[in-house]
Backbone as JSON Lines, residues from 0, in Angstrom:
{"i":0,"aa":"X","n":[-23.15,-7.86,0.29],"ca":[-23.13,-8.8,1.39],"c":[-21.85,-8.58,2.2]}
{"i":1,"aa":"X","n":[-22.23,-8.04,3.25],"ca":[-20.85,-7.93,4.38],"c":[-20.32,-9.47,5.05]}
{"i":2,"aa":"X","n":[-18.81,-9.82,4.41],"ca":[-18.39,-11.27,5.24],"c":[-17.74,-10.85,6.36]}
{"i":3,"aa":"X","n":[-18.14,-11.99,7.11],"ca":[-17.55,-11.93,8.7],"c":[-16.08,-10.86,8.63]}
{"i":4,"aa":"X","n":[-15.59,-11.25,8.19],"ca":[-14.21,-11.13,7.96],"c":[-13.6,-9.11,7.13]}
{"i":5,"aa":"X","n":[-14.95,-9.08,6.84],"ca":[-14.48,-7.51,6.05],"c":[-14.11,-6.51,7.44]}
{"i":6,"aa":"X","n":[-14.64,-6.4,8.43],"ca":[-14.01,-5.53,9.37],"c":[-13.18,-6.02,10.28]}
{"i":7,"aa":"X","n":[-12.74,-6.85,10.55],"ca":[-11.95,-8.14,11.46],"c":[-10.91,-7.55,11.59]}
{"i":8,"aa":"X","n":[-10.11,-8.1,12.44],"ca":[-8.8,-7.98,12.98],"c":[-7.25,-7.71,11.55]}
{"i":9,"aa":"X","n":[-7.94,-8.32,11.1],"ca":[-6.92,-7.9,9.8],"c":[-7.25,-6.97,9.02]}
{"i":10,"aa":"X","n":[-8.47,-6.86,8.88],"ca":[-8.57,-5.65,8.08],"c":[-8.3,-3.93,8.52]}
{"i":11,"aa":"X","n":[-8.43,-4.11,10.27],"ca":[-7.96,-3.14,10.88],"c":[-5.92,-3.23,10.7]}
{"i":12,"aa":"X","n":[-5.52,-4.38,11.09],"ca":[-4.04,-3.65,10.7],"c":[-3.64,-3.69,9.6]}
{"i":13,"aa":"X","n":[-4.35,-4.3,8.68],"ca":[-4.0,-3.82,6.95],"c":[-4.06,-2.24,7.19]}
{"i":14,"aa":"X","n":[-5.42,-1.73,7.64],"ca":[-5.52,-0.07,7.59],"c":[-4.64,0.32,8.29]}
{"i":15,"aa":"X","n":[-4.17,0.29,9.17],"ca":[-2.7,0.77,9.73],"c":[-1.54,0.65,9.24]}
{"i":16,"aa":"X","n":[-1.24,-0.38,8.8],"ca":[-0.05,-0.58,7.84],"c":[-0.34,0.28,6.72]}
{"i":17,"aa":"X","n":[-1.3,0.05,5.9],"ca":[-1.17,1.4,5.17],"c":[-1.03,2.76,5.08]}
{"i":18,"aa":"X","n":[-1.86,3.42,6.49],"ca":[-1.72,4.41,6.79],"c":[0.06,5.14,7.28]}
{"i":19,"aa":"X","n":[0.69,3.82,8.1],"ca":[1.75,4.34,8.46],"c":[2.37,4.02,7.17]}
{"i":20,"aa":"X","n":[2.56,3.48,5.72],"ca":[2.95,3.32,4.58],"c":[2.82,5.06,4.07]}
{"i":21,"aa":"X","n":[1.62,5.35,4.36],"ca":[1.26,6.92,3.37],"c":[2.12,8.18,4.43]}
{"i":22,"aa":"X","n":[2.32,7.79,5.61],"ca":[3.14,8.49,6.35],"c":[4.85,8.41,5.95]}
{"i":23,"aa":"X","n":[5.24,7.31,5.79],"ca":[6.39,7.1,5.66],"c":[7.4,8.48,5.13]}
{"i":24,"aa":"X","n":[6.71,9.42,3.94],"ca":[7.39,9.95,3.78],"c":[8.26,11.38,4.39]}
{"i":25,"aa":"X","n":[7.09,11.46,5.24],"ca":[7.51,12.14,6.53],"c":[8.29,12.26,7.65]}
{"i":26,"aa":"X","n":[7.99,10.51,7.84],"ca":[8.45,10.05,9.2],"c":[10.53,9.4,8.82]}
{"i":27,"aa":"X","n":[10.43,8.71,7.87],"ca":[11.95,8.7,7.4],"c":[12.29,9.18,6.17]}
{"i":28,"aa":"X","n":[13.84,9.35,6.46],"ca":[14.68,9.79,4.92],"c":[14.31,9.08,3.97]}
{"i":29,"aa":"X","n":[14.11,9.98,2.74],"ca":[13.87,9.34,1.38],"c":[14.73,7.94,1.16]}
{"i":30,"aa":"X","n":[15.77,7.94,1.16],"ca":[17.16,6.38,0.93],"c":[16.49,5.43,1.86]}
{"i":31,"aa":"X","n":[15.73,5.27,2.9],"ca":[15.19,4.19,3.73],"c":[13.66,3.95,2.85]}
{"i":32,"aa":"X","n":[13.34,4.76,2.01],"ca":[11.78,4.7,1.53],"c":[12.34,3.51,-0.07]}
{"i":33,"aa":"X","n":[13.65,3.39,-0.38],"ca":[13.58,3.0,-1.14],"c":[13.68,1.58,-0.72]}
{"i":34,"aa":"X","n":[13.88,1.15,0.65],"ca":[14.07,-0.34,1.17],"c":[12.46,-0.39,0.86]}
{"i":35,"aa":"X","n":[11.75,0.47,1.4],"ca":[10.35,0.13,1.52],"c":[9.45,-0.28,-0.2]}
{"i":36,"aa":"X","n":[10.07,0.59,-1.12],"ca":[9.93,0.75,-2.19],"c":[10.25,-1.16,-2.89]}
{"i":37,"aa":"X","n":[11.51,-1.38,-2.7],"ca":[12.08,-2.76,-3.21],"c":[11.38,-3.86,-2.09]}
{"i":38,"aa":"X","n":[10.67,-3.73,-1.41],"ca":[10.16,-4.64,-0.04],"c":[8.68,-4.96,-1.1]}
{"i":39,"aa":"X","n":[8.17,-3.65,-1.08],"ca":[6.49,-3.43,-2.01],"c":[6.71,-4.62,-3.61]}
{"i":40,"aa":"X","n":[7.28,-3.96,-4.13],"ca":[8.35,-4.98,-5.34],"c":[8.09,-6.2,-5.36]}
{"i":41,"aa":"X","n":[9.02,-6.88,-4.31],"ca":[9.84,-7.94,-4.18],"c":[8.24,-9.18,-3.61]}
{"i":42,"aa":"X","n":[7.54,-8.08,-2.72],"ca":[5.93,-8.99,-2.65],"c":[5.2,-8.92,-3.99]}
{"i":43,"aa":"X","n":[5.11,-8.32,-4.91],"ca":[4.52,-8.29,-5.9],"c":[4.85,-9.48,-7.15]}
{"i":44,"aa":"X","n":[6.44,-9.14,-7.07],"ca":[6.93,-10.03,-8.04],"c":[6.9,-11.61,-7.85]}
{"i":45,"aa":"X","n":[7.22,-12.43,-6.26],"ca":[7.56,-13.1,-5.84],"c":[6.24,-13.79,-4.94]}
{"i":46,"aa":"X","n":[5.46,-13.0,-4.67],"ca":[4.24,-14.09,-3.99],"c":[2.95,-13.33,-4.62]}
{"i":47,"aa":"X","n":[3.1,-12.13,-5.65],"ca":[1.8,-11.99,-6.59],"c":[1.3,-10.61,-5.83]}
{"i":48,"aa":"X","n":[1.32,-10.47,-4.7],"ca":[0.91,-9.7,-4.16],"c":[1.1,-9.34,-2.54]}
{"i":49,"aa":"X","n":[-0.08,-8.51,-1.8],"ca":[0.19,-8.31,-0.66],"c":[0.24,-9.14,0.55]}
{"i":50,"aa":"X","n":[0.95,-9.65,1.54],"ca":[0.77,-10.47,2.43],"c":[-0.54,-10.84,3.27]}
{"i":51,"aa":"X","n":[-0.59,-9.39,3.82],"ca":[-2.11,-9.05,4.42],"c":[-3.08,-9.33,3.52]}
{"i":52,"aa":"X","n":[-3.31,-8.73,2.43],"ca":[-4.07,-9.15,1.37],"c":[-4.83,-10.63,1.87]}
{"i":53,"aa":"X","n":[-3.85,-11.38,1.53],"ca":[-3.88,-12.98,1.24],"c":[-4.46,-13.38,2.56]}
{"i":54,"aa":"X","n":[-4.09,-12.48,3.8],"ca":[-4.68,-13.04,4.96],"c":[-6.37,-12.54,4.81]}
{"i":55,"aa":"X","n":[-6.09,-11.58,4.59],"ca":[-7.71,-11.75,4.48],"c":[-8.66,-11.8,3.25]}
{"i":56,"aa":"X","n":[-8.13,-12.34,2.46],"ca":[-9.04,-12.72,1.38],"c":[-8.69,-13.87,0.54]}
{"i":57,"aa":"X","n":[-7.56,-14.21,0.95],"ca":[-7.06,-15.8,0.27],"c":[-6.44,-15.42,-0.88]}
{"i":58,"aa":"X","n":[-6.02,-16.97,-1.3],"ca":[-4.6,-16.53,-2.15],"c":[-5.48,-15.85,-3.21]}
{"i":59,"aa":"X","n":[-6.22,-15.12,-3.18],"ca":[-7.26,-14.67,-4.59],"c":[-6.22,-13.33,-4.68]}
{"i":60,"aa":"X","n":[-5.46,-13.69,-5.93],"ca":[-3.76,-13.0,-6.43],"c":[-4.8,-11.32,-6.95]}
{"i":61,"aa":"X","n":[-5.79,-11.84,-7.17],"ca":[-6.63,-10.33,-8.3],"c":[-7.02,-9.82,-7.36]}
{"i":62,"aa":"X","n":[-7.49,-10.07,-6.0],"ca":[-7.98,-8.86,-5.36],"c":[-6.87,-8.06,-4.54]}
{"i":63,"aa":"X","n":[-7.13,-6.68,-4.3],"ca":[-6.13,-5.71,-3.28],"c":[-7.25,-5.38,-2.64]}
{"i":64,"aa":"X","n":[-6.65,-4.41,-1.35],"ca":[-7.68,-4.32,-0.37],"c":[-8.04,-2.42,-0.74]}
{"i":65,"aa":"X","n":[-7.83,-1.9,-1.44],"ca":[-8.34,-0.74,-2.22],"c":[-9.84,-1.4,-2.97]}
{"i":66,"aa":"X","n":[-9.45,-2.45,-3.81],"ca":[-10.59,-2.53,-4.67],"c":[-11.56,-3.21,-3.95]}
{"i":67,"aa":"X","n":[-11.44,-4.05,-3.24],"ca":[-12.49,-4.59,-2.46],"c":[-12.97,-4.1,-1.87]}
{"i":68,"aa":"X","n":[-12.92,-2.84,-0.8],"ca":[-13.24,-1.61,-0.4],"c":[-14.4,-0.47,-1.28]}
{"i":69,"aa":"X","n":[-13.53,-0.3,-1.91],"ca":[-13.69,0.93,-3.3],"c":[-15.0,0.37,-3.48]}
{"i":70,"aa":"X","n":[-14.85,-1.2,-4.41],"ca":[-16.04,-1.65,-4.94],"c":[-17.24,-1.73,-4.26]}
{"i":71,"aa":"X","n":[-17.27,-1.47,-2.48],"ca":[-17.8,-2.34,-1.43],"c":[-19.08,-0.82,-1.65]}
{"i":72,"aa":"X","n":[-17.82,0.67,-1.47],"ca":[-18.85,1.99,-1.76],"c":[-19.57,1.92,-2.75]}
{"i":73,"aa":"X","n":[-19.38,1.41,-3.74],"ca":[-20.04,1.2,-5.14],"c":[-19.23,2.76,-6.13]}
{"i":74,"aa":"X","n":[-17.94,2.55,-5.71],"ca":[-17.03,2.91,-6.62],"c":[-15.88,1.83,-7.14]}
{"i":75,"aa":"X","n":[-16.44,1.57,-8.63],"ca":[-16.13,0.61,-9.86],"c":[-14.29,0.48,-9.85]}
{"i":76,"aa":"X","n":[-13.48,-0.71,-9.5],"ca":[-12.65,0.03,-9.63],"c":[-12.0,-1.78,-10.55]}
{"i":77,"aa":"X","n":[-11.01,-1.93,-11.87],"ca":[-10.83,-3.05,-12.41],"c":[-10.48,-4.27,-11.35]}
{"i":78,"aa":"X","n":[-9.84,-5.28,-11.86],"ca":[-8.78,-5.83,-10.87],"c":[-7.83,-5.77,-11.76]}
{"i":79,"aa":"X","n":[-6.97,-5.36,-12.71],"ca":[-5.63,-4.99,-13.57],"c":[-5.42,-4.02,-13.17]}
{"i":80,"aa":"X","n":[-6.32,-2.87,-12.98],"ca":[-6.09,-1.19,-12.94],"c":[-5.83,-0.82,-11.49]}
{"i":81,"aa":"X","n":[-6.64,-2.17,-10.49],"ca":[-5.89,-2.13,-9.29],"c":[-4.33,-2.55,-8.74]}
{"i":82,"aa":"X","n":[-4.51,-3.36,-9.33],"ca":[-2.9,-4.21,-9.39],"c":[-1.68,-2.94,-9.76]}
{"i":83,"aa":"X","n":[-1.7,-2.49,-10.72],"ca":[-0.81,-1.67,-11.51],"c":[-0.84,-0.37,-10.78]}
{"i":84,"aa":"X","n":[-1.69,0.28,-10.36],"ca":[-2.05,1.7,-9.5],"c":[-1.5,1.04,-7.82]}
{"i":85,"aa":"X","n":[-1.93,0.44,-7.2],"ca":[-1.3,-0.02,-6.06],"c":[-0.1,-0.91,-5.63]}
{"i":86,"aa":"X","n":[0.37,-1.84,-6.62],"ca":[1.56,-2.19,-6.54],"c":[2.42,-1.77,-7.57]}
{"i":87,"aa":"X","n":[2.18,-1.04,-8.38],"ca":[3.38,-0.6,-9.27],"c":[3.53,0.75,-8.69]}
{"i":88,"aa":"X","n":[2.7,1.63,-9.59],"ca":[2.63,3.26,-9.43],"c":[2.87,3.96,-7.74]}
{"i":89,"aa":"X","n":[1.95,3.31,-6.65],"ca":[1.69,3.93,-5.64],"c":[3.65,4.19,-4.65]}
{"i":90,"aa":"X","n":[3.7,2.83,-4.93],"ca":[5.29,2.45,-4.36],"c":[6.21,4.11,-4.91]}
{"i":91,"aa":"X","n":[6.29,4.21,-5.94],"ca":[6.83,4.88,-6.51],"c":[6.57,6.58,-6.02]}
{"i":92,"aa":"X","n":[5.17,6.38,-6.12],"ca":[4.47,7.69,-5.86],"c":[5.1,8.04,-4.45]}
{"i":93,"aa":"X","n":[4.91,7.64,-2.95],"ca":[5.25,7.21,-1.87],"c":[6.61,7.65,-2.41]}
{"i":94,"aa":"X","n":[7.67,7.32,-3.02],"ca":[8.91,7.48,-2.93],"c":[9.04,9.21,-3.14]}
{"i":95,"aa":"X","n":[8.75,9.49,-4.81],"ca":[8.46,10.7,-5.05],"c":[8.1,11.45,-4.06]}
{"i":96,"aa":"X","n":[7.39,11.61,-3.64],"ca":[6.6,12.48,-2.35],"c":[7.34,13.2,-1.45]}
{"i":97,"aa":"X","n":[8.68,11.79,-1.19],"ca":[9.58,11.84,0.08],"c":[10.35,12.8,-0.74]}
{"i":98,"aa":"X","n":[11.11,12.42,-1.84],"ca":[12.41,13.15,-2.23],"c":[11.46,14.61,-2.32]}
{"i":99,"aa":"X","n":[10.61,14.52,-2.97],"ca":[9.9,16.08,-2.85],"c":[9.95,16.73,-1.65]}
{"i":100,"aa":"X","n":[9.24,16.48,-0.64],"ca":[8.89,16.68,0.48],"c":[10.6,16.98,1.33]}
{"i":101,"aa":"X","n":[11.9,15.84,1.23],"ca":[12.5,16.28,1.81],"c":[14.25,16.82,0.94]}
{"i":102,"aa":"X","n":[14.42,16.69,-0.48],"ca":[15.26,17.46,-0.98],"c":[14.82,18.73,-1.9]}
{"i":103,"aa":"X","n":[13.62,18.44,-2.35],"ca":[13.27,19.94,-2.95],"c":[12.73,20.85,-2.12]}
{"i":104,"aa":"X","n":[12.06,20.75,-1.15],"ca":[11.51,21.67,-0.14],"c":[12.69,21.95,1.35]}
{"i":105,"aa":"X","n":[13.56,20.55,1.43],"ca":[14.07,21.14,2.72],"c":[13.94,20.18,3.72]}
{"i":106,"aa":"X","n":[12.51,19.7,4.05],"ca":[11.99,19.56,5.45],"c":[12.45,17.78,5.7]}
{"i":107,"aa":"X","n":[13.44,18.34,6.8],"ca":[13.69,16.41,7.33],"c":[12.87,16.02,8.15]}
{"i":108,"aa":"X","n":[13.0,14.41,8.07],"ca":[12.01,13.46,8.39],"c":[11.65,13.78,9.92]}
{"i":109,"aa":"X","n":[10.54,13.49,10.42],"ca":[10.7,13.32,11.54],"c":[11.28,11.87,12.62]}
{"i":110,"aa":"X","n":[11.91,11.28,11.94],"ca":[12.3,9.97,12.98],"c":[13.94,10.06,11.98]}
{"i":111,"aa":"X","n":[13.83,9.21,11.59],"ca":[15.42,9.03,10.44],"c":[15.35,9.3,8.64]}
């Protein structure tokens, strides 16, 4: 069942915010990815989860907007295994990427 609300105005800049999130490591120096890194954190620990999230799906703390998605293709995905893969691991991953991308290879950011 598609709700009003699954393609709406928020769910489009959730997808942008994420997208420029998966960019980040490109676009700035690794040491600014870690503000972004403790920002990801600090929503997790302190209001449960994602901001956007909550706008569009209510304070419902178990859903992320991966699994609600994911599940929507009819690819199975937990709500623990989401939680832990997108607010723990991914933050991290995102960080990794950068220091890869710009002290083991070389290549600086394109903005700062």
């Amino acid at each position: 069942m598609v709700r009003k609300s699954d393609f709406g105005l928020v769910f489009w800049i959730h997808l942008l915010v994420i997208l420029f999130w998966y960019s980040c490591p490109f676009l700035f120096s690794w040491y600014w990815l870690l503000i972004g890194v403790a920002f990801s954190y600090l929503q997790g620990l302190f209001i449960g989860g994602c901001v956007l999230t909550y706008k569009q799906f209510g304070k419902n703390t178990d859903e992320t907007f991966f699994r609600y998605y994911f599940n929507k293709l009819g690819i199975p995905l937990g709500k623990k295994v989401a939680k832990i893969i997108f607010f723990w691991i991914e933050p991290i991953f995102i960080f990794l990427v950068a220091v890869l991308w710009q002290v083991t290879f070389g290549n600086l950011p394109i903005l700062i």
